[in-house]
Backbone bond lengths (Angstrom), bond angles and torsions (degrees), N, CA, C in turn:
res aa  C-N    CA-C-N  psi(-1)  N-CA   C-N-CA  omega(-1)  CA-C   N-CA-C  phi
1 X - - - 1.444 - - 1.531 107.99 -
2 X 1.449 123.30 119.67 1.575 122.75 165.45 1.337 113.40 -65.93
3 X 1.477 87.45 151.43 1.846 88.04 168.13 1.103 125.91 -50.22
4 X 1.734 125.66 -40.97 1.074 129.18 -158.89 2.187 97.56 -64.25
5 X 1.280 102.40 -46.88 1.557 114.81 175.67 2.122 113.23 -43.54
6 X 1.294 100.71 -48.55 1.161 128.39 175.15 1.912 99.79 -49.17
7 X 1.403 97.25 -71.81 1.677 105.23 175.93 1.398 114.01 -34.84
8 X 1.210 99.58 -64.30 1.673 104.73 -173.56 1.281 111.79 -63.57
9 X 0.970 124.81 7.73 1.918 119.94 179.09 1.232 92.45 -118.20
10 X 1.176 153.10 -37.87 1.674 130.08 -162.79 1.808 102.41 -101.34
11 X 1.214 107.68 -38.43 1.758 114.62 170.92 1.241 101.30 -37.48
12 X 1.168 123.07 -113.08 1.592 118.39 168.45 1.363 121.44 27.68
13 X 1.238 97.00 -78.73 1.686 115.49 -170.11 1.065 112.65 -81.53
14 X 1.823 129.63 -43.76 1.454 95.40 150.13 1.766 129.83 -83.94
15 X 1.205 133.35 73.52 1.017 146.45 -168.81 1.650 103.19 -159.68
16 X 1.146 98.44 -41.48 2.022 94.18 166.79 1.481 97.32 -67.53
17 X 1.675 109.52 -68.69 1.655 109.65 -172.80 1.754 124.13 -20.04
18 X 1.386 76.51 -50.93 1.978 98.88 179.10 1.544 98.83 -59.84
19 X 1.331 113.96 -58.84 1.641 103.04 -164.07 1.523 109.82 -72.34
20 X 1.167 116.38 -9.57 1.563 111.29 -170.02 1.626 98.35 -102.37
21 X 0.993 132.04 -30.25 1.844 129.18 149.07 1.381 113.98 -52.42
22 X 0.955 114.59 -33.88 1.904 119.52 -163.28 2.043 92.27 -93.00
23 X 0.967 103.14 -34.66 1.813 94.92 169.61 1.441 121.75 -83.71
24 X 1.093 86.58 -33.67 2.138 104.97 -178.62 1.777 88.13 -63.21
25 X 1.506 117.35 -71.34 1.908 111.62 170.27 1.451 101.70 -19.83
26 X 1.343 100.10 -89.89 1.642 104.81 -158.35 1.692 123.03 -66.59
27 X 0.873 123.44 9.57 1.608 134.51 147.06 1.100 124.25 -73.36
28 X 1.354 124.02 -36.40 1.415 127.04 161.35 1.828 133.97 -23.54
29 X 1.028 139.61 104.02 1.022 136.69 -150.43 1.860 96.09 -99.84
30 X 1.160 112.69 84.14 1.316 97.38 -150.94 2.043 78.73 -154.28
31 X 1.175 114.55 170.71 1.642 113.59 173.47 1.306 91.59 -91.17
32 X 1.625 107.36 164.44 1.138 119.92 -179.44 1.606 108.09 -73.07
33 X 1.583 132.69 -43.58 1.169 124.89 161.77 1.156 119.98 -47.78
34 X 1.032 159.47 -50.94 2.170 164.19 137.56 1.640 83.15 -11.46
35 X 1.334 131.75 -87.35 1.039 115.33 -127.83 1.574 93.80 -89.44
36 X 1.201 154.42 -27.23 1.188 136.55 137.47 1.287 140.37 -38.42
37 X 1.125 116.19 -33.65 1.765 139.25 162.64 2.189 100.60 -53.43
38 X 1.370 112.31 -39.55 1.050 132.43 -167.17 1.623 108.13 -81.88
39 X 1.291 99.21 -39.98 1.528 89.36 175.27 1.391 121.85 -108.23
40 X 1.198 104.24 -6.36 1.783 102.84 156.73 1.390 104.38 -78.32
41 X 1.316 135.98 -22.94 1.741 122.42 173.84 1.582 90.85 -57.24
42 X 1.081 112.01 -84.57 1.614 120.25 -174.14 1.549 118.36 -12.89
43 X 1.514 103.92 -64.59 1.408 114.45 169.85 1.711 116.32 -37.22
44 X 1.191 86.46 -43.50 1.807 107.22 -171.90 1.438 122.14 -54.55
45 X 1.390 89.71 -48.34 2.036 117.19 177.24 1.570 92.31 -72.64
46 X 0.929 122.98 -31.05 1.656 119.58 -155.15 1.809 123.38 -65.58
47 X 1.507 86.66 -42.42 1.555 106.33 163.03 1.361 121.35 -79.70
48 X 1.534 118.22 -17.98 1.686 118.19 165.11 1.282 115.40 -47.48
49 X 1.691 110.46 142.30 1.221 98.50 -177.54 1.716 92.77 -91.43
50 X 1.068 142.92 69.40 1.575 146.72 -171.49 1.956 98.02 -129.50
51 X 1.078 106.97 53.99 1.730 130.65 178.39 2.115 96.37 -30.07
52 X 1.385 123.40 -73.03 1.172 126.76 -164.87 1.679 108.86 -84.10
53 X 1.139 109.66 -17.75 1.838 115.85 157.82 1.203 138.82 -70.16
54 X 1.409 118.64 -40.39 0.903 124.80 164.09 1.252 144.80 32.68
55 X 1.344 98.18 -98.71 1.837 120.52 179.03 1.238 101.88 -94.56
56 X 1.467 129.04 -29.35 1.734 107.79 166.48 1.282 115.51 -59.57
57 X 1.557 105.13 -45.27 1.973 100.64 -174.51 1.408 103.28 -38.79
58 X 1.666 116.78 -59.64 1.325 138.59 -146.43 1.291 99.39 -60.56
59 X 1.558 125.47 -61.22 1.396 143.41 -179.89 1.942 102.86 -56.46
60 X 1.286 108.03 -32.52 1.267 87.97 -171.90 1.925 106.39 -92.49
61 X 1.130 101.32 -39.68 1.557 113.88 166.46 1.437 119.51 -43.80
62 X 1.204 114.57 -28.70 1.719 135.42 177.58 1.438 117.39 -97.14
63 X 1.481 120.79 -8.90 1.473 143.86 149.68 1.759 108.52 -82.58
64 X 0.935 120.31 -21.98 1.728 123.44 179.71 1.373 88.06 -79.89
65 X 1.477 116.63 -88.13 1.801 123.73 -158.22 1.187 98.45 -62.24
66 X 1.620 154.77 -8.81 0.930 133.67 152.48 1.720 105.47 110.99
67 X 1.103 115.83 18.97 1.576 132.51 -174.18 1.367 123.49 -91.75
68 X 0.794 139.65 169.72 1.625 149.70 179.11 1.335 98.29 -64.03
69 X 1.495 130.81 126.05 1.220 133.52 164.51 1.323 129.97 -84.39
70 X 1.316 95.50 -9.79 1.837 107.25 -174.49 1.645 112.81 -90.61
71 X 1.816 91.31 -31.77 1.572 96.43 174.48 1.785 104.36 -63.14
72 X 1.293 105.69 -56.05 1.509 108.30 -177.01 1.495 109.68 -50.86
73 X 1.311 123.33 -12.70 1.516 118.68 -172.26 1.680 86.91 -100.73
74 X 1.297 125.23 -49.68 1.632 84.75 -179.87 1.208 126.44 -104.80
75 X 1.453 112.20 42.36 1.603 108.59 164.32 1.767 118.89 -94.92
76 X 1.655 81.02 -10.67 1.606 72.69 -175.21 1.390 98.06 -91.89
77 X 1.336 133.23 -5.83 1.230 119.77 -178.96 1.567 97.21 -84.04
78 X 0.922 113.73 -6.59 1.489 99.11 172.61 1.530 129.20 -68.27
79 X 0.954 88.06 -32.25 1.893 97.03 168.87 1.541 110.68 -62.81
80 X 1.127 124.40 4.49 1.593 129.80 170.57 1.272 104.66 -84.87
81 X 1.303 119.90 -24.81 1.149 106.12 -177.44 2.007 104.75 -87.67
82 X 0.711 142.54 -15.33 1.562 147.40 156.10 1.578 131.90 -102.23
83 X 1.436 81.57 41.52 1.294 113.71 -167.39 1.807 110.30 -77.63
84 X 0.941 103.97 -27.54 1.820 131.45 173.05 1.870 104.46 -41.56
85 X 1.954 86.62 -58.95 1.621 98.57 -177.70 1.574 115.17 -102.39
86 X 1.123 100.82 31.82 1.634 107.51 168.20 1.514 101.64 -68.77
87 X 1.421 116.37 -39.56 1.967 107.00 -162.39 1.861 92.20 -66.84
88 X 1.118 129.64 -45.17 1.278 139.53 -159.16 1.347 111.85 -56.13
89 X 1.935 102.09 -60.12 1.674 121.61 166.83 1.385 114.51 -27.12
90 X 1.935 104.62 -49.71 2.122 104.84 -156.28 1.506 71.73 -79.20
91 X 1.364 119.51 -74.53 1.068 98.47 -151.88 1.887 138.44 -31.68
92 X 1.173 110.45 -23.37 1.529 122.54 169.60 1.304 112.14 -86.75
93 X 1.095 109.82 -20.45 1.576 116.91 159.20 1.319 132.74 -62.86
94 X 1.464 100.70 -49.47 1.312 123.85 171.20 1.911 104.70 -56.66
95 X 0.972 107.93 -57.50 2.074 115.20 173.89 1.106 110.92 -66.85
96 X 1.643 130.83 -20.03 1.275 99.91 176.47 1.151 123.23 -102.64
97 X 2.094 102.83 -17.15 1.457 101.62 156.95 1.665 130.97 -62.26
98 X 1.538 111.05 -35.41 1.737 118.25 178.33 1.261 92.47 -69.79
99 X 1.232 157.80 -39.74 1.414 133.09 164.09 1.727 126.78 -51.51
100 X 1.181 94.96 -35.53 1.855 92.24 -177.79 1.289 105.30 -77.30
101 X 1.338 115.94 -48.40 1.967 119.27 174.60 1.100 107.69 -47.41
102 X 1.617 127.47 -46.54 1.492 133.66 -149.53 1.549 122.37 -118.88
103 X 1.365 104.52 -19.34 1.247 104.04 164.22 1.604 104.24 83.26
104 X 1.004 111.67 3.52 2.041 114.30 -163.11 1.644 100.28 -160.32
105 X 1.088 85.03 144.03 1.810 103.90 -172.66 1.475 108.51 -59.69
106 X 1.415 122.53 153.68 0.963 107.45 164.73 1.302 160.67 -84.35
107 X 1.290 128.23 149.82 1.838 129.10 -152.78 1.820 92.10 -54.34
108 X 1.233 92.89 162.32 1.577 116.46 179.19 1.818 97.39 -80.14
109 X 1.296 124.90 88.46 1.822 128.56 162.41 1.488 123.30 -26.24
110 X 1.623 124.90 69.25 1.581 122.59 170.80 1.186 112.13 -61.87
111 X 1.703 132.51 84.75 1.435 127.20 146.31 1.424 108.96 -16.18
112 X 0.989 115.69 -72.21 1.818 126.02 -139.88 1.732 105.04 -58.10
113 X 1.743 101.04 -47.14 1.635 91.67 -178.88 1.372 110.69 -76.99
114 X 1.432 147.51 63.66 1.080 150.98 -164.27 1.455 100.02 -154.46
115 X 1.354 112.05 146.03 1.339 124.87 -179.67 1.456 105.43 -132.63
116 X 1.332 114.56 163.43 1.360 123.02 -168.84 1.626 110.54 -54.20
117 X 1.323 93.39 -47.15 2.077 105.57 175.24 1.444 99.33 -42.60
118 X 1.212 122.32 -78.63 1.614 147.13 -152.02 1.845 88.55 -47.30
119 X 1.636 126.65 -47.96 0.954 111.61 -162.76 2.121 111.84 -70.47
120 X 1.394 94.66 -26.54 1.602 103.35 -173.87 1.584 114.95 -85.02
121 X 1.587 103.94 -14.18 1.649 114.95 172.64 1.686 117.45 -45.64
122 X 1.217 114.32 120.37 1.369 116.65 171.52 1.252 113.03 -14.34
123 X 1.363 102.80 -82.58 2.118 120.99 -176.38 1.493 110.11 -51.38
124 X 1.076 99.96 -10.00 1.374 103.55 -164.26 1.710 97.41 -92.31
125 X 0.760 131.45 -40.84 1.973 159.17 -120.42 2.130 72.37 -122.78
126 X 1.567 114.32 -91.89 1.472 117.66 173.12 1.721 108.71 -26.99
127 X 1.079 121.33 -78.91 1.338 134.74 -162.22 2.124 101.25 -41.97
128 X 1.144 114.40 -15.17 1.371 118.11 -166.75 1.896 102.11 -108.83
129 X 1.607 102.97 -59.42 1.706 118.30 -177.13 1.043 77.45 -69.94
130 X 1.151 156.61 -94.23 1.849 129.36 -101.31 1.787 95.66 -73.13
131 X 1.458 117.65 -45.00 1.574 112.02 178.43 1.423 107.03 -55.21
132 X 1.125 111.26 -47.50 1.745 103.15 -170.03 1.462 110.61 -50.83
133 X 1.831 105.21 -60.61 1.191 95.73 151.93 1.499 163.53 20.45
134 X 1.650 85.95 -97.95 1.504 80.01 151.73 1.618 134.74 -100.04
135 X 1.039 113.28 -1.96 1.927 126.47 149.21 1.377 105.67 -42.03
136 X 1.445 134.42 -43.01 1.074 133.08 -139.52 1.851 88.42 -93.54
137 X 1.067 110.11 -47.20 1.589 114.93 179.10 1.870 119.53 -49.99
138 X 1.286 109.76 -8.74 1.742 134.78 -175.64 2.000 91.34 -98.35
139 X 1.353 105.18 -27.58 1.130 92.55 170.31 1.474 129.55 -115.41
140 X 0.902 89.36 -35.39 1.641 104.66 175.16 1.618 122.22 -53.37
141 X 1.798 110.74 -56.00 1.419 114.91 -174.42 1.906 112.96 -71.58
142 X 1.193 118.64 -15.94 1.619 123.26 171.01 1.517 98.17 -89.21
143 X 1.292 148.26 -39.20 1.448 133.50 168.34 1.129 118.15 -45.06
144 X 1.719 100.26 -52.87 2.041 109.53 -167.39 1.248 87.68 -75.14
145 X 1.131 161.65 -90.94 1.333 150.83 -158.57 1.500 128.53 -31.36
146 X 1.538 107.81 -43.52 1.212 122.06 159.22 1.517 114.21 -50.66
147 X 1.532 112.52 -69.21 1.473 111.05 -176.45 1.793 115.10 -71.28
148 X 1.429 117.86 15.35 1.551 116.36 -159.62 1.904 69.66 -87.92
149 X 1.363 111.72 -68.99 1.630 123.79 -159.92 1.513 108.34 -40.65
150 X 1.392 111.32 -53.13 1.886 127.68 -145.89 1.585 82.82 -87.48
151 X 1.489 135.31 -29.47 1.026 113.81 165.06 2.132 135.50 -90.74
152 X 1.379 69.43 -21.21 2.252 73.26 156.97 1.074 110.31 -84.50
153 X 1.407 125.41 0.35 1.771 134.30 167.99 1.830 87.41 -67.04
154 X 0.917 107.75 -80.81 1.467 123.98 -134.36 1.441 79.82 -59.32
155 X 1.700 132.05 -49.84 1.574 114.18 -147.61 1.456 93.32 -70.40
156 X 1.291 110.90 -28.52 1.715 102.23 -164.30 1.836 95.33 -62.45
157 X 1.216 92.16 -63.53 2.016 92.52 -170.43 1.101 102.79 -39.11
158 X 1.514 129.75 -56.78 1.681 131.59 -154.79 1.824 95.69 -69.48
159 X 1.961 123.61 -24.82 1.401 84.63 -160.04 1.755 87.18 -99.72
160 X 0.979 102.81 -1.64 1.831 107.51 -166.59 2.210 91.20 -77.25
161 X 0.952 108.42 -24.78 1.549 107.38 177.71 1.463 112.77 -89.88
162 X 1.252 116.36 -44.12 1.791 124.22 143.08 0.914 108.02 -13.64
163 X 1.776 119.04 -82.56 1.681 127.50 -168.66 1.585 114.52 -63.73
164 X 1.457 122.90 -27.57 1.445 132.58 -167.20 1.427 94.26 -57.71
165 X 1.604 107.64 -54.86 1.902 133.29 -152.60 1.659 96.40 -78.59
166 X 0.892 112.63 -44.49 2.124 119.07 178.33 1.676 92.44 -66.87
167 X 1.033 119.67 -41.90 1.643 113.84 -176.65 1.678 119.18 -86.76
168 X 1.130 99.03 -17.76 1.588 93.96 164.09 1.409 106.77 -111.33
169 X 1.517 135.19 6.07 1.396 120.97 151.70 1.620 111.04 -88.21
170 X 1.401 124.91 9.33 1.485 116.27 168.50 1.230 108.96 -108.52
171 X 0.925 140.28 -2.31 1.471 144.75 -179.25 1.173 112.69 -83.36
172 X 1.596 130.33 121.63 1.115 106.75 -155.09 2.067 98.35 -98.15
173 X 1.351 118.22 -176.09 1.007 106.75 -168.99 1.355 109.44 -90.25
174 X 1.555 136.61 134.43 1.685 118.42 164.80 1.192 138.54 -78.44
């Protein structure tokens, strides 16, 4: 199979995916602040390295501020779709948090002297999340902010063109 063959089978499909999230958003009967507020939470959780939390944090964090919960439920699934460069993301996460904690670049990673225990060890498990952690906040809080705006962009345009199209299909013609 060529690439080019390859292309044409996943494009498609993610390009429906996209349009059927991007309508599921704007159907929402929700204000445009809620449902933007909602998917920058999502966005927010998305870069956590908190893998099995996720969408509860998001969903429940989006029940605190008072936001759309559904938006917050599918923004974080959105990071599935760049899911490829998730190892790349922690990892810069991981350096930019061990720099702010530590003040010093980070140690050179010996796989080899490590044993299966050492990897499931508490300190061991801490010593890795808490930097990512906070790495993840260098990335996370300029995304959600970014996507809080570009998406109260879109609901406003998408419902203000809604109302334009309902108002020139009631008008009758002279």
């Amino acid at each position: 199979m060529t690439e080019a063959q390859v292309e044409k089978r996943w494009w498609p499909r993610l390009k429906a995916w996209w349009m059927a999230h991007h309508h599921r958003l704007m159907a929402i009967e929700d204000s445009p602040h809620a449902i933007a507020l909602g998917m920058a939470i999502g966005v927010f959780f998305g870069f956590t390295p908190l893998w099995s939390l996720k969408t509860l944090l998001s969903i429940g964090v989006a029940w605190l501020f008072n936001s759309n919960k559904i938006a917050a439920a599918i923004s974080v699934t959105l990071h599935d779709v760049i899911l490829p460069f998730m190892p790349e993301i922690y990892w810069w996460e991981y350096k930019l948090g061990y720099y702010t904690l530590n003040h010093t670049k980070t140690p050179k990673v010996q796989f080899a002297h490590m044993a299966m225990h050492d990897y499931l060890h508490w300190k061991r498990f801490v010593s890795v999340i808490w930097p990512t952690l906070i790495g993840s906040l260098f990335l996370a809080l300029p995304c959600a902010v970014v996507f809080y705006f570009i998406v109260r962009a879109l609901v406003v345009r998408t419902r203000a063109r809604r109302a334009a199209a309902a108002q020139a299909a009631s008008i009758p013609p002279s």
